[in-house]
N, C-alpha and C positions, 0 to 999 in steps of 0.2 A: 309330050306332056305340055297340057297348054298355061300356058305363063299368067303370071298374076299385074292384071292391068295398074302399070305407074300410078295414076290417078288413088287408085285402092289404096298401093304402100302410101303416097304421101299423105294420104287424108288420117291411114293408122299412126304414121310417125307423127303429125299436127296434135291427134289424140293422145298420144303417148307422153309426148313434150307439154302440153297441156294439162295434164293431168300430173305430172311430176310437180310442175310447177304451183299447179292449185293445192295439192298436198305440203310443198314447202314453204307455201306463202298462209295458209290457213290457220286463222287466230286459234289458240288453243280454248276451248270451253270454259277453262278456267283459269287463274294465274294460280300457278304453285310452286311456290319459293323451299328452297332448302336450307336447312340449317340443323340443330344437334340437339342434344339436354346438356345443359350447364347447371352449377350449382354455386352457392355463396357458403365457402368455405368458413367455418370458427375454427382459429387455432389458437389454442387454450393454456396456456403459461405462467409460470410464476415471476415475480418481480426478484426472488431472491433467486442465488446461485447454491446449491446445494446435491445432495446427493440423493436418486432415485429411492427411495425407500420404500414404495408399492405403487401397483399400476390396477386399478379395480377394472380397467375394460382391455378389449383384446376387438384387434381391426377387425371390421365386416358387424361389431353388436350393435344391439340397438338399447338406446339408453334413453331414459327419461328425465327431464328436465328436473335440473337439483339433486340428480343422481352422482354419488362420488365418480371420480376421474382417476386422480392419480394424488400421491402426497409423498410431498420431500421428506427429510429427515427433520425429526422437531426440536431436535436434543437444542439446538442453538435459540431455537426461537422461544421454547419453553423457558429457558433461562433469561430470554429478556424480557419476557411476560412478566415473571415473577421479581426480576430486580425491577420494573415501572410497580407492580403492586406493593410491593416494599416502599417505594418512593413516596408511591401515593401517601402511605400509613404513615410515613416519617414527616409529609412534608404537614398533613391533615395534624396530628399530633401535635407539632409545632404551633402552629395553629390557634388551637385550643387551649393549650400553653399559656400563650401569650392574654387570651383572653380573662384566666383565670384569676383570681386574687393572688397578689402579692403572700400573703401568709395561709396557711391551710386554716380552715374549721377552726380544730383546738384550739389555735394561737389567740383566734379573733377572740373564741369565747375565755380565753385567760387576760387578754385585751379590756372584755368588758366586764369580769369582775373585777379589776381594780379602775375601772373605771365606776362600778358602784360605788367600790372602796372608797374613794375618792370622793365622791359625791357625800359620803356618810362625812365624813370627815372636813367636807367643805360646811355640811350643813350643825355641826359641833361645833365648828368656832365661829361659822356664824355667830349659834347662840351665846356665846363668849364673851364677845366681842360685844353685845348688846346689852349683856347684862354688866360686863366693865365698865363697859360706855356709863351703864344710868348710873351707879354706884359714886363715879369720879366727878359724874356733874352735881354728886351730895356730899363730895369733899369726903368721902370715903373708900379711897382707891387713888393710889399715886399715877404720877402720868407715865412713869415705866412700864408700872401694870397692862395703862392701858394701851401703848407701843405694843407691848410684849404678842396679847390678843388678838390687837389689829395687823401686825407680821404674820401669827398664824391663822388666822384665815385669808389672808393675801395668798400666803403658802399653797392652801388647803384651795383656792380658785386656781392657781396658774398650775399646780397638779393636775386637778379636775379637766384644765383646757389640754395639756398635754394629754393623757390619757383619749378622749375626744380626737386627738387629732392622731395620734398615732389610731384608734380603729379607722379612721379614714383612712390614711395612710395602706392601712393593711387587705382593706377593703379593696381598693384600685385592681385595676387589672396591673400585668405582669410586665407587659408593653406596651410602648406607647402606638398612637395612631398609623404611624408610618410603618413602624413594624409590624404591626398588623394586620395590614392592608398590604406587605410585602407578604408576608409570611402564606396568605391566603391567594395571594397571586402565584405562589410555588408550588401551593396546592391546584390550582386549574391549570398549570404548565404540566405538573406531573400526571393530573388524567387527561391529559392530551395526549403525554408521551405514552401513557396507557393504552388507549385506544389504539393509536399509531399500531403499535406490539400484537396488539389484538388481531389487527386489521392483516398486519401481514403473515402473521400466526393460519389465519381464515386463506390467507391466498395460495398458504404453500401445501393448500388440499383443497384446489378448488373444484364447483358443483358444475356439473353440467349446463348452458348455459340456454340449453332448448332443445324438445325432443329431437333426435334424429339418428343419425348412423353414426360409429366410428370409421371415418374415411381412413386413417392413417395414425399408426403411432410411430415417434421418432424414439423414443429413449426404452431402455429396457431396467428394471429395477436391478439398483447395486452401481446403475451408472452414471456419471457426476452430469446435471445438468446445468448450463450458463444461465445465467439472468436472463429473461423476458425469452428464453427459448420455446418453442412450443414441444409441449410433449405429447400433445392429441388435438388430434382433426377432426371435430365433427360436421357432417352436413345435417343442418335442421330441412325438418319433412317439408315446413315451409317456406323454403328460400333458394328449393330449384326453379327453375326457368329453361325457356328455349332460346336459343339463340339464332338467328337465323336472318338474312339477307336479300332486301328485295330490291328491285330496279328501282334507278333514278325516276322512270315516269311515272311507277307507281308510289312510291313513299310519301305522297303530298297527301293521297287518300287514306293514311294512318294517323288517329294520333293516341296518345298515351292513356291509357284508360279502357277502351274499346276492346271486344273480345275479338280473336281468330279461331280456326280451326284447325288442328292437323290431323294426324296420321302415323304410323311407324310400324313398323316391323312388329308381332307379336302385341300390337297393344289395342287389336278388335275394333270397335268402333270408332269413330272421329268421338275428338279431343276437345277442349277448349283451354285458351290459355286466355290474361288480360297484357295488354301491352302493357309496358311497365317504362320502357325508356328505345327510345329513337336516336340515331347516332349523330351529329349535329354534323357531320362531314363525312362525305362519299368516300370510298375506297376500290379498289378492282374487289374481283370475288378472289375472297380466301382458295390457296390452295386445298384445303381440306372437304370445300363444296364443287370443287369443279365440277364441270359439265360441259358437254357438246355445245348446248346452247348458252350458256353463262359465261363460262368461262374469262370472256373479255368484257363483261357487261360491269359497266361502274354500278356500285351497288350501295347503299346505306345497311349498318346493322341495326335491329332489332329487338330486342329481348323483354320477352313475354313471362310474366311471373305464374307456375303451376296453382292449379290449387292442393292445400294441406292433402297429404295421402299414406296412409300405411303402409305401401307398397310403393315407394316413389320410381320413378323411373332411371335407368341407369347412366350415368353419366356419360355421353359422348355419345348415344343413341341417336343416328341418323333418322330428323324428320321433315315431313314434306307440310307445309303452312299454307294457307288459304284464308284467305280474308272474310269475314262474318256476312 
């Protein structure tokens, strides 16, 4: 069998080694970065502690912005509703009270007929007293007489001015300035504490707070919930994003705003996302993206905001990224 000339092997081994080497040294066509679908969780809770009393969604719905959630028990909160509108009404009343006259209607107008009365009676000894007067200056009428006259219509004026000053008197309001101006400061404290009641009244059933998924519910109706706990998770449609991790030498050519491309598993044609936020400091790569080639590569993160979608893509969805 005749043998294969040295020359031949070394020149296939030179080719062989060559060609390994041009294959592991060759730029890739294009950079493409790995990373996932992330999303920006709402979780939705009451400021008060109370007991589950109904849950309107169930994990995995889809709910519409302003759509009921969930609502604690109202028995407490309804009662403090109602003792701030009581408050209100007593402190308003109060109030008005004070602004009113001293005596009611009737009184004033019994006030002012003997303040006519008076007046008639002022103006009878008037003429009394006028006609005594000229009489005594004809030496026809003692000076008793004319004392007597001039007493009763002095009488008949300082009535007259009494009367006059009790309808003032009655007229007045009930309180004075300071009370008034307290009493109507208890009125604006008390629809504060209104509203307050109100407000957490509205919180312990609160609305959806944008379209999206139920990711997760914690609590089950019947079961005591703690203050500021969440009882439902939603992901709104528009506040997923990709997460994803690219080399040190390329990060300088991204900035926030700019659209990428990707790709994933079941989702047909290339994608686009807009950068959203760039990680201000390197890290190695995440164990969750390893790769043969990554692996030890320092890498900056990513995250590129989706756009709104019906169908959002599912969380932790491995994608491949490529620059616009």
């Amino acid at each position: 069998m005749k043998s294969v000339p040295k020359p031949l092997i070394l020149a296939l081994l030179v080719l062989v080694v060559l060609a390994g080497w041009w294959f592991m040294r060759k730029p890739a066509t294009e950079d493409r970065w790995l990373g996932y679908v992330e999303g920006e969780t709402l979780y939705v809770a009451a400021p008060v502690a109370g007991r589950l009393q109904s849950r309107a969604v169930e994990r995995g719905a889809n709910v519409a912005a302003g759509a009921p959630l969930f609502q604690l028990d109202s028995d407490v909160s309804d009662a403090s509703v109602s003792q701030a509108e009581a408050q209100v009404a007593a402190s308003a009343a109060q109030a008005v009270d004070l602004t009113q006259a001293r005596q009611r209607q009737a009184e004033i107008d019994v006030w002012r007929a003997n303040e006519a009365g008076a007046q008639a009676q002022l103006i009878k000894a008037s003429h009394d007293f006028d006609r005594m007067s000229a009489l005594a200056s004809r030496g026809f009428a003692s000076r008793s007489q004319l004392d007597s006259v001039r007493a009763a219509r002095d009488s008949a004026q300082a009535n007259l001015a009494q009367m006059r000053a009790q309808i003032r008197s009655s007229e007045l309001t009930a309180g004075r300035q300071g009370q008034i101006a307290a009493a109507q400061a208890n009125v604006t404290g008390a629809e504060a504490q209104l509203k307050t009641q109100r407000k957490l009244r509205s919180e312990i059933a609160p609305l959806s707070p944008a379209k999206g998924v139920v990711e997760q519910t914690f609590y089950n109706p019947g079961e005591w919930v703690p203050a500021n706990s969440p009882v439902v998770s939603v992901l709104p449609d528009d506040r997923s994003k990709l997460r994803f991790y690219v080399p040190q030498d390329k990060v300088a050519g991204l900035k926030t705003g700019t659209s990428i491309r990707f790709t994933c598993d079941g989702c047909g044609a290339e994608r686009q996302a807009r950068i959203s936020f760039i990680a201000p400091r390197s890290e190695f790569t995440p164990p969750v993206i390893y790769s043969e080639r990554a692996r030890a590569k320092l890498v900056f993160m990513v995250e590129a905001l989706l756009p709104p979608s019906d169908k959002p893509l599912p969380l932790g969805l491995p994608v491949e990224v490529a620059p616009q």
